[in-house]
N, C-alpha and C positions, 0 to 999 in steps of 0.2 A: 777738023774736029767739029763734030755736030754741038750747037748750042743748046744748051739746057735751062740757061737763066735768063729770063726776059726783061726788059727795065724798059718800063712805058715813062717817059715826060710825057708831064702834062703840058710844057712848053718849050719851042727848040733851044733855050739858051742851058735851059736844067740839060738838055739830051748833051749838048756841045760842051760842058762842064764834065760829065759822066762819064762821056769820051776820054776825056783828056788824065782823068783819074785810072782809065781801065789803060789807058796806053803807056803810063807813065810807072804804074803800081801792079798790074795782074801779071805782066811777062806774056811765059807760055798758056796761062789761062784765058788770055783774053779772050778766046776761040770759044768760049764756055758761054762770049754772054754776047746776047743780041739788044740794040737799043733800037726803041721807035718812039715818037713823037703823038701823042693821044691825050683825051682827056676826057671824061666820064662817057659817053653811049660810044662814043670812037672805039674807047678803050676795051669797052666790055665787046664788041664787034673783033678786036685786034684777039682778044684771049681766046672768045670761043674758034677764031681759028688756028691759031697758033698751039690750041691743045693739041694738036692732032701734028704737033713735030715735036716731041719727045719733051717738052716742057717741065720743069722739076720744080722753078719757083720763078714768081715774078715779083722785082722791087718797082716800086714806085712812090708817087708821094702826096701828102694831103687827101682832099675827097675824093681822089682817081682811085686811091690803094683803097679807100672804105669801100667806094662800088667796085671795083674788084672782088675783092673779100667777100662780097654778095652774092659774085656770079658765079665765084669757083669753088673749090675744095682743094686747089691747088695752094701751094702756102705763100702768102703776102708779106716781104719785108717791108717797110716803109723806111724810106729815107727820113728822117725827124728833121725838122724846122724849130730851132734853140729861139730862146731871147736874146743872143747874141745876132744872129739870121738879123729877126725882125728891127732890132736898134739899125744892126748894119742897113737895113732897106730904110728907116727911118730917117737916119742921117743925111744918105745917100739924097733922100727926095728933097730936102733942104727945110723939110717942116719946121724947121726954129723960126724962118725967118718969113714963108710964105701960107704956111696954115694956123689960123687958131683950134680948130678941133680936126685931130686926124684919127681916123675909121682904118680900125685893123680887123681883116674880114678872112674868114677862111672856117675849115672844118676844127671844131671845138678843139683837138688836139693839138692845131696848129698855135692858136690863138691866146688859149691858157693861159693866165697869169703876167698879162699886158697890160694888166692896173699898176703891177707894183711897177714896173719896167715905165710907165708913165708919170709917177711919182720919182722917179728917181733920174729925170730924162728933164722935170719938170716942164711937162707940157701935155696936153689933155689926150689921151689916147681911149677910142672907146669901143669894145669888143661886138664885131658882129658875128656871131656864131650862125653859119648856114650848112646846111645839108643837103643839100641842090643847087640848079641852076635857078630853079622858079622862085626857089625860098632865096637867094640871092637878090634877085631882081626885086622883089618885097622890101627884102630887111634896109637894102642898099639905098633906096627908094626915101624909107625912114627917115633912114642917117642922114641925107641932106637936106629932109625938110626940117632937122634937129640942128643943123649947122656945121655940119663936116663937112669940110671944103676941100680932103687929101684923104684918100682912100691909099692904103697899104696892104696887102696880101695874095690870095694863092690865084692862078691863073685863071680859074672861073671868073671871081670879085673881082678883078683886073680889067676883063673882057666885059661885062654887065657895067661896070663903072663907067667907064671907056664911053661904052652906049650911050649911058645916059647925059655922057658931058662933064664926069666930075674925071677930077686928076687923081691918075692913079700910079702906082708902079710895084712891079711883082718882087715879094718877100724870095731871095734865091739862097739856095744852101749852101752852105760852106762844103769845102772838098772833104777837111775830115767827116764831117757827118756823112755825106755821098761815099767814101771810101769804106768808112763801116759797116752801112748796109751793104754793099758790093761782099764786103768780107763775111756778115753773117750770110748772107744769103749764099756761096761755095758752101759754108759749113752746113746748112739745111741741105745742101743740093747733095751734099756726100750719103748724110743722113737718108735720106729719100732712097737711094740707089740702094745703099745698105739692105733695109727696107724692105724696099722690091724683088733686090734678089731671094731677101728671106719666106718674102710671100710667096715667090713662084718656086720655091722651093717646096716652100708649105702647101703649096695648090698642089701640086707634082706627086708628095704625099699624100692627098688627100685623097686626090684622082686614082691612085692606086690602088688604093685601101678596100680590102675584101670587105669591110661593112660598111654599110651608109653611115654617110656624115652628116648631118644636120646642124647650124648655127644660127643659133640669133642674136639680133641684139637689143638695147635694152628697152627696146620699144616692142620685143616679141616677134620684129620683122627678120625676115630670112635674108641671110649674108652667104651661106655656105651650101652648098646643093650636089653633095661630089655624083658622079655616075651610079653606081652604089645606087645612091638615093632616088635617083631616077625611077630607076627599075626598080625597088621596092615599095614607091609610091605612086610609079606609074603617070608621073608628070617630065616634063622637060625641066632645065633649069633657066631656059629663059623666062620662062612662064610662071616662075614660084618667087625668085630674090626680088626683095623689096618687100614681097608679101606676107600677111600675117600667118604665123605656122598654125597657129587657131581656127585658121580659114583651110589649111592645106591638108595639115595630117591633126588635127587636133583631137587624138589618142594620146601623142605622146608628152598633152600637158597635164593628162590623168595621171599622173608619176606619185607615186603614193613613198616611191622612196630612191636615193640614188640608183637603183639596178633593179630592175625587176622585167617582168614577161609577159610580155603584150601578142594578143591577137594582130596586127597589123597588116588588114588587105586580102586576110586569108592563109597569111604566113604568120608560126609562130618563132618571137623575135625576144633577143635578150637584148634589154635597154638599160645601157648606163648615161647618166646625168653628169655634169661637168659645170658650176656655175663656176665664172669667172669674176672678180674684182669689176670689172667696168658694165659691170650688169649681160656682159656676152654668156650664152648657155648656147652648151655643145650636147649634140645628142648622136652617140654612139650604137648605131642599131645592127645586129647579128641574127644571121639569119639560126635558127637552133640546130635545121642541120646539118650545117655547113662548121657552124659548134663542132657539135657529134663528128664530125667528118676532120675537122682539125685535131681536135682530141684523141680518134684514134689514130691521125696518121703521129700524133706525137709519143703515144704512148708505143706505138708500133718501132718506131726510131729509137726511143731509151731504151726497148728491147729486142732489139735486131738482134745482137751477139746469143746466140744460145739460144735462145727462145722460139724459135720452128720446128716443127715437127716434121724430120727426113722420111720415116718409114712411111707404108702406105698399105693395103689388106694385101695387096697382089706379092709383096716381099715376106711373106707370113709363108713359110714353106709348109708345106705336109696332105696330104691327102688320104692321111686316118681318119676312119668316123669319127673320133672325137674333137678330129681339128677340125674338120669341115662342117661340124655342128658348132665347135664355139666361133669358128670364121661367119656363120649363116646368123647366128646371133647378132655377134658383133655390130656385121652390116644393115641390120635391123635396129638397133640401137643407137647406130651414127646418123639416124634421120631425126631422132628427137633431142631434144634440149635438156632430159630427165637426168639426175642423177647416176652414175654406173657405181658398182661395187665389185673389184674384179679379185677372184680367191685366189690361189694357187701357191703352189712350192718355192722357194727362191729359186730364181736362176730359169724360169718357164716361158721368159720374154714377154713381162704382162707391159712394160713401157712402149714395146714396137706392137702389142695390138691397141693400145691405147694412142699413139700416134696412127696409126693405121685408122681408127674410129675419128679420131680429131680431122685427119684428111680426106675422110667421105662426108666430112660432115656439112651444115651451109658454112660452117665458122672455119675452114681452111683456112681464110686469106687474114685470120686474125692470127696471135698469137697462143701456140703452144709453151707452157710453164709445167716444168717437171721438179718436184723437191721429195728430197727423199727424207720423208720425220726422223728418221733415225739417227738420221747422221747428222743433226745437230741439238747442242744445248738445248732446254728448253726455254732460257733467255731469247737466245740468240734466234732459234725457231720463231719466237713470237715476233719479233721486230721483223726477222725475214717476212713471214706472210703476210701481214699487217702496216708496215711502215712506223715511222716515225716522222715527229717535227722537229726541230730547231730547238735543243738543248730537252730532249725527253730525258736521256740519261749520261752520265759521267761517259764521255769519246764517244758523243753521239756523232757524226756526221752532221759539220756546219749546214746549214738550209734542210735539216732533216731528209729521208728517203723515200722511195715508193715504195709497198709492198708490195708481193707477189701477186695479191688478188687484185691489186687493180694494175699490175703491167699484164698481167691475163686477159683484162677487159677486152671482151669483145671477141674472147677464144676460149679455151680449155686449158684449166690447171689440173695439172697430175698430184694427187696426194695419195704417194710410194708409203709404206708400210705406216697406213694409218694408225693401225694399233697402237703403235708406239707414243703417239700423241699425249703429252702428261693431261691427266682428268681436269688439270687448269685452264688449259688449253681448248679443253672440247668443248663449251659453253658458248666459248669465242666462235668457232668453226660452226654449231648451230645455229647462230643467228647470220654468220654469212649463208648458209643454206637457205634459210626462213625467209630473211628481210630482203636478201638482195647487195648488203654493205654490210662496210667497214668503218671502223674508226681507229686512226693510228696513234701510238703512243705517245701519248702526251698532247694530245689531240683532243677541242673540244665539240667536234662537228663530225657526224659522218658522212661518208662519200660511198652515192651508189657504184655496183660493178655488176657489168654483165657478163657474168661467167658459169661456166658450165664446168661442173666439179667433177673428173672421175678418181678414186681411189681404190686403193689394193690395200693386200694385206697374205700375209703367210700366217696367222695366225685366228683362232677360231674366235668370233668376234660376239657370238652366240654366248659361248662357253665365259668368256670376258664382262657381258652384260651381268652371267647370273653370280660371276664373283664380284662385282660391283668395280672392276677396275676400266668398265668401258661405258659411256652415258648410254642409257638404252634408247633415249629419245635422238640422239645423233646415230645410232647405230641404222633405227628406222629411218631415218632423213636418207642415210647413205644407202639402203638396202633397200632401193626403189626398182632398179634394175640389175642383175645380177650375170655374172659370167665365170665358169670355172676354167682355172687355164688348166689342162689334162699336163702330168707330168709327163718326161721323156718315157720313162716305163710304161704310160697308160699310150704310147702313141709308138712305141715301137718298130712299126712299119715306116712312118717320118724319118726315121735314124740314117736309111741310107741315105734317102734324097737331103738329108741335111747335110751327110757327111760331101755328098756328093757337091753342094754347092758351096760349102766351106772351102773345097781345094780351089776353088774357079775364085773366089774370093781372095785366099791367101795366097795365089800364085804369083806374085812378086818374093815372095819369102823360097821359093825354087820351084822356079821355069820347068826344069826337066820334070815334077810331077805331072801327071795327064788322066789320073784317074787312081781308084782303090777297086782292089784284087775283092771276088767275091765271100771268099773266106774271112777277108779281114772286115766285109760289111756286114758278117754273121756274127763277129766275133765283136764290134760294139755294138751289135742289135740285143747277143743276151746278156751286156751290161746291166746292171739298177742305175746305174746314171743319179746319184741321190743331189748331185748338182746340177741335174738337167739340162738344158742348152746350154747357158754358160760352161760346165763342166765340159761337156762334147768339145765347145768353141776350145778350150784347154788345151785339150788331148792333139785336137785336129792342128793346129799349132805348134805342138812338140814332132807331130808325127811331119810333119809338113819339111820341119829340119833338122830331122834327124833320118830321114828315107832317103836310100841310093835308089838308082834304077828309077824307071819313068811311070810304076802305079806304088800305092801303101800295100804293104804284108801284111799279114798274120801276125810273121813275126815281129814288124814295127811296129804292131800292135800292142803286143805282149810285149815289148822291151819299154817301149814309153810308159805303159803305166806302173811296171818295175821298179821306176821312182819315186809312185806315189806311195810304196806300201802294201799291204795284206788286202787291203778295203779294197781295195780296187782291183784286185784278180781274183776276187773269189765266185764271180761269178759269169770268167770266161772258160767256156770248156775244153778241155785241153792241157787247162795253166797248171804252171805246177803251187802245190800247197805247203806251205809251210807250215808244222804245228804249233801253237802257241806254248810257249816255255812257262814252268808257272812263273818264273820273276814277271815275264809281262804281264801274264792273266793278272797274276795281284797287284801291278800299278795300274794296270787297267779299269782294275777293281776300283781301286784308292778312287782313281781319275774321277770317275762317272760317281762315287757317293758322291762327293767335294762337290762335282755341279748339279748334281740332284738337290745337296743340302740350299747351295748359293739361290740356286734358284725357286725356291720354296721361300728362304728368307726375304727373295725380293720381291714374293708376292708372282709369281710366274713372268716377270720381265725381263726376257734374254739380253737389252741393251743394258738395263742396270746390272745383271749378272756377270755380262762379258766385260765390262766397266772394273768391276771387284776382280774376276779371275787375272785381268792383263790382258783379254784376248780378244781378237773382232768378234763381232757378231756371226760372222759368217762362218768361223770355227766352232764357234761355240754350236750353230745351228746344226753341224756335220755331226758333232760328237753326238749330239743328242738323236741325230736322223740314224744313228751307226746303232745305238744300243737300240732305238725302237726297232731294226731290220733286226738285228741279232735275237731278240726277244720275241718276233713275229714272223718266222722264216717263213 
């Protein structure tokens, strides 16, 4: 067992006493404590090298423990000397009967309150307080030319006494007193270790730590220098602890407030302040973009699930002039950071040319956000795009959430049928365009975001500005850059090679397909398609399990969309016609006023129309696509 606690006498009979306490009373501790024999320059000689064997505490006694106390920072028990001690030495030396004035000499603490203990002993005891060897030799010197003929105290005054000729005999400690100190001094020693391990724990973190650490203490001197700090101030840390941070980096005593943003070195840095209770201040310094760089990888991690965009331009089928002029667009448009505004039909695939632009773009490796306006409340929309805090509203989510614009950061958020947006709403979505941020509900502070806005829309957003149901000013924000997605009908020739890469796609759903018959790629070539790709995606998935034999028919053609109805044979050639009876013509009738009317009442908005009739939107969109074909053959 390596010793940790040191116990210097100042004289071998205190050493042989200490022994005999530690052998009688420690047990299995004894191993813990080493004793030597020393007394003031000895002793200070014994500590500075004994520091360097694991030392935790050293007891000792009188002015040996003071000049210890001086030399170390190591912590000093002292063994106490009672007025019980000094009677017993008094007695012991016979002074009733052989001294008239007897000199009690030692370090002020020993000596204390040997007037009353004189009084009460009834014989003249007269205090010499010394703090050295020299001041010894002086005071002691005194005392006999004052008529103390019996000196009593600590091993210095004993030894100087000695010298000079006068009689003396050393004050010794009782074992309880000696046992005490032995017992505090374990309890320090635990404490200490405790301590240490806490510190190199705490150093271990410090050393770690992606920002500089800096400490001082209450003198402004540097205590703490982790690596970090090195490299951002460009010093060592042997070279800076002890020294003034005033001399070092004195920037960061310009602190105007807890946190703020410093030039430092050439690097710009976020600095937080930390004062401590014992005048310690820590200084926390981040580099901003290694900030930036944390920040997105976290915002990247809360939006891992869903938030990538799979498609790419190269997955965009077609090689019709209209798709090879909106494909030629596109990729023209994914170099810049501008606004898109992308039109078209439902169902025309403007999401996968919108991931397709997101994935040419510099902002790939950030995140893709796609939300569809439509499809939610406009509560619930606002809190979606925007976030909230901590109790914005009745079942808010405890520690409030992120909104969509800023788990975007740093990417491309899709905003799916803009139009739809309630006119409350669009004021919000202009100033994210404008300013750059956000501020969440219930929220007193905005938060920049960098993001790049594209939005779509089926609907005329022109025609919406001059009815007042769309801001005009956001309409411009968003109609910076412009892209028409050409429907299935405008791209007609695309039909095969769609059809054609649909089967290579859905071939888990039957293996035995290997291709579609050329009749049957004529025969959804002169479809209207009024639900354009999607629709196709439909069809090709009925036809996919419902075809024998190893290509698609004609006739698998013509029998899949058999299920759908009138609407969808009437413009395969070949098919046969059924005529309209009047009971349907006049529900038909009924049908289309009823959403004419609905939709007038609600100001031309098919989400609140389809809302009142009971139907999605996307029914609703067909009915209304069917009467304008009918009306416009």
């Amino acid at each position: 067992m390596q010793a940790r606690i040191l116990v210097i006498a100042p004289f071998p009979a205190l050493a042989d006493e200490v022994r005999r306490v530690l052998d009688e009373r420690m047990g299995k501790r004894r191993g813990l404590f080493r004793v030597v024999v020393a007394d003031l320059a000895a002793a200070k000689d014994i500590v500075q090298r004994e520091m360097q064997d694991s030392i935790k505490v050293i007891v000792s006694r009188g002015g040996t423990a003071g000049l210890i106390e001086e030399t170390t920072h190591v912590p000093v028990v002292r063994i106490q000397v009672s007025l019980v001690d000094i009677m017993r030495a008094v007695l012991a030396s016979g002074a009733g009967s052989k001294a008239k004035k007897v000199g009690v000499s030692g370090f002020e603490n020993m000596v204390y309150g040997c007037d009353d203990l004189g009084a009460l002993l009834r014989m003249k005891l007269v205090e010499i307080k010394i703090k050295g060897e020299a001041e010894a030799k002086e005071k002691i010197a005194h005392a006999m030319e004052d008529g103390v003929d019996l000196l009593i105290g600590d091993a210095v005054s004993v030894r100087v006494a000695r010298a000079q000729g006068l009689a003396a005999k050393t004050i010794d400690s009782g074992r309880q007193a000696i046992f005490q100190a032995l017992t505090e001094a374990l309890l320090i020693a635990r404490v200490v270790q405790q301590d240490e391990a806490k510190s190199e724990m705490l150093c271990a973190v410090v050393h770690q730590s992606q920002d500089a650490i800096i400490a001082t203490d209450h003198e402004g001197r540097i205590t703490i220098f982790n690596p970090e700090a090195e490299r951002l101030v460009r010093r060592v840390r042997c070279e800076v602890i002890g020294k003034p941070l005033a001399r070092i980096c004195p920037a960061l005593l310009a602190k105007p407030s807890e946190e703020d943003f410093l030039d430092l070195y050439g690097t710009k840095a976020l600095v937080k302040t930390s004062d401590l209770p014992d005048g310690m201040t820590i200084y926390r310094v981040q580099r901003i973009s290694e900030v930036q760089r944390t920040e997105q990888r976290i915002r990247q991690k809360l939006a891992a699930k869903g938030l990538t965009a799979k498609y790419h331009m190269e997955d965009i089928i077609g090689s019709s002039a209209p798709c090879e002029a909106m494909k030629r667009k596109a990729m023209r448009y994914a170099l810049t950071d501008s606004t898109i505004l992308i039109t078209g039909a439902s169902g025309t695939g403007k999401e996968m040319l919108v991931q397709g632009i997101h994935n040419r773009s510099s902002r790939r490796s950030g995140p893709f956000v796609a939300v569809n306006c439509a499809a939610l409340p406009e509560n619930l929309l606002e809190s979606e795009l925007f976030g909230y805090v901590d109790g914005a509203f009745t079942g808010a989510r405890r520690g409030g959430r992120q909104g969509l614009f800023e788990l975007a950061h740093g990417g491309t958020i899709f905003l799916d049928e803009i139009g739809e947006v309630p006119t409350s709403l669009q004021s919000r979505l202009l100033r994210v365009l404008q300013e750059h941020e956000v501020m969440k509900l219930g929220g007193e502070s905005v938060i920049p975001v960098d993001v790049r806005i594209v939005a779509a829309t089926n609907q005329d957003l022109a025609r919406m500005v001059e009815e007042g149901t769309f801001r005009a000013d956001l309409y411009y924000r968003l109609n910076i850059l412009r892209i028409h997605m050409p429907t299935l009908a405008e791209r007609r020739a695309d039909i095969p090679l769609l059809a054609r890469a649909m089967i290579v796609k859905m071939k888990k759903l039957n293996p035995a397909i290997a291709g579609i018959a050329e009749d049957a790629e004529s025969a959804l070539a002169a479809h209207a398609w009024p639900g354009n790709i999607r629709q196709l995606a439909n069809v090709m998935e009925r036809l996919m399990l419902l075809s024998d034999g190893a290509e698609i028919t004609r006739d698998a053609v013509l029998a899949a969309w058999a299920d759908d109805g009138e609407e969808n044979r009437g413009n395969v050639p070949g098919s046969p016609r059924e005529g309209d009876g009047a009971l349907h013509g006049e529900l038909r009738d009924v049908e289309e006023e009823t959403v004419r009317r609905i939709l007038a009442e609600e100001g031309g908005s098919c989400s609140r129309a389809a809302k009142r009739l009971g139907i999605h939107r996307t029914t609703l969109w067909r009915k209304i696509k069917r009467k304008e074909n009918r009306d416009n053959p």
